[in-house]
C-alpha positions in Angstrom: -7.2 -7.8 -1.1 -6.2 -6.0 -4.0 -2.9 -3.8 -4.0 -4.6 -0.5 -4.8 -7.5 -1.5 -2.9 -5.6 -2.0 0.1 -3.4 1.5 -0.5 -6.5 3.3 -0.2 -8.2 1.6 2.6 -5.2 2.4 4.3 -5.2 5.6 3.8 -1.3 5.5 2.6 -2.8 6.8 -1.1 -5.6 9.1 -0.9 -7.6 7.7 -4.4 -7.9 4.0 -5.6 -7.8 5.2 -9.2 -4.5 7.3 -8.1 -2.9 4.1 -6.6 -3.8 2.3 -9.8 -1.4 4.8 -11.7 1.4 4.4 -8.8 1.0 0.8 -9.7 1.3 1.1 -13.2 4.1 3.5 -13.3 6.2 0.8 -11.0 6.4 3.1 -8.1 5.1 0.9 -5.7 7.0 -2.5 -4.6 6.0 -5.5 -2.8 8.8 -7.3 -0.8 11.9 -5.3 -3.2 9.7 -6.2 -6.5 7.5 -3.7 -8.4 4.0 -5.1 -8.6 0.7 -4.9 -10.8 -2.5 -3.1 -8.8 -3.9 -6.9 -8.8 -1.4 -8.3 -7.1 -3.1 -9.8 -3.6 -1.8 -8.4 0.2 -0.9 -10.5 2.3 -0.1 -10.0 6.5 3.5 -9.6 6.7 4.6 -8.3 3.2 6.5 -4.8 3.0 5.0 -2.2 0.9 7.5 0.9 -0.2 6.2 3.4 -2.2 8.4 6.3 -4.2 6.7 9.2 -3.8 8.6 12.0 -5.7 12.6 11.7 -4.2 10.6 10.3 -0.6 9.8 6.5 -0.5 8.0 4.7 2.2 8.5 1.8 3.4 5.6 0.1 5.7 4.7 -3.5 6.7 1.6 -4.7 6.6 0.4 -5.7 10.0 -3.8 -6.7 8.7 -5.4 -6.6 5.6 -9.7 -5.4 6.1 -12.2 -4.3 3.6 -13.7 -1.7 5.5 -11.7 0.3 8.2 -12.4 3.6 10.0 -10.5 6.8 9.6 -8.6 6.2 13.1 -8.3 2.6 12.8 -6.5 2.9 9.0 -3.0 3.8 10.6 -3.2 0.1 12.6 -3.4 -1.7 9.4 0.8 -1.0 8.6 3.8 0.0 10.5 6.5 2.4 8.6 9.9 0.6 8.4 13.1 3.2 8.8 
């Protein structure tokens, strides 16, 4: 699945088109690199966003195409 796909389905970014821009504006990394919106999600790669001075940091635990509002949460876990 697509990187900005994925960042929406998981509910971490509320807009596809808005995690597109994150992409392109490098502030959002895959395993310590900064990485296109194309770039494919796999189980078991670590995600940080910047999200002003904040950045999160989250594994990805499963990657589906279409989750439920509750279920979205189970798809990550944040990293201290």
């Amino acid at each position: 699945m697509r990187l900005d796909k994925y960042l929406k389905v998981s509910r971490l970014i509320k807009r596809r088109t808005v995690a597109n821009e994150a992409c392109d504006a490098e502030r959002v990394s895959v395993n310590g690199r900064p990485q296109k919106a194309g770039y494919e999600v796999k189980v078991g790669d670590q995600i940080s966003i910047r999200f002003g001075a904040n950045t999160l940091k989250v594994e990805v635990l499963r990657v589906e195409d279409n989750v439920r509002k509750d279920d979205a949460a189970g798809m990550y876990r944040e990293i201290p």
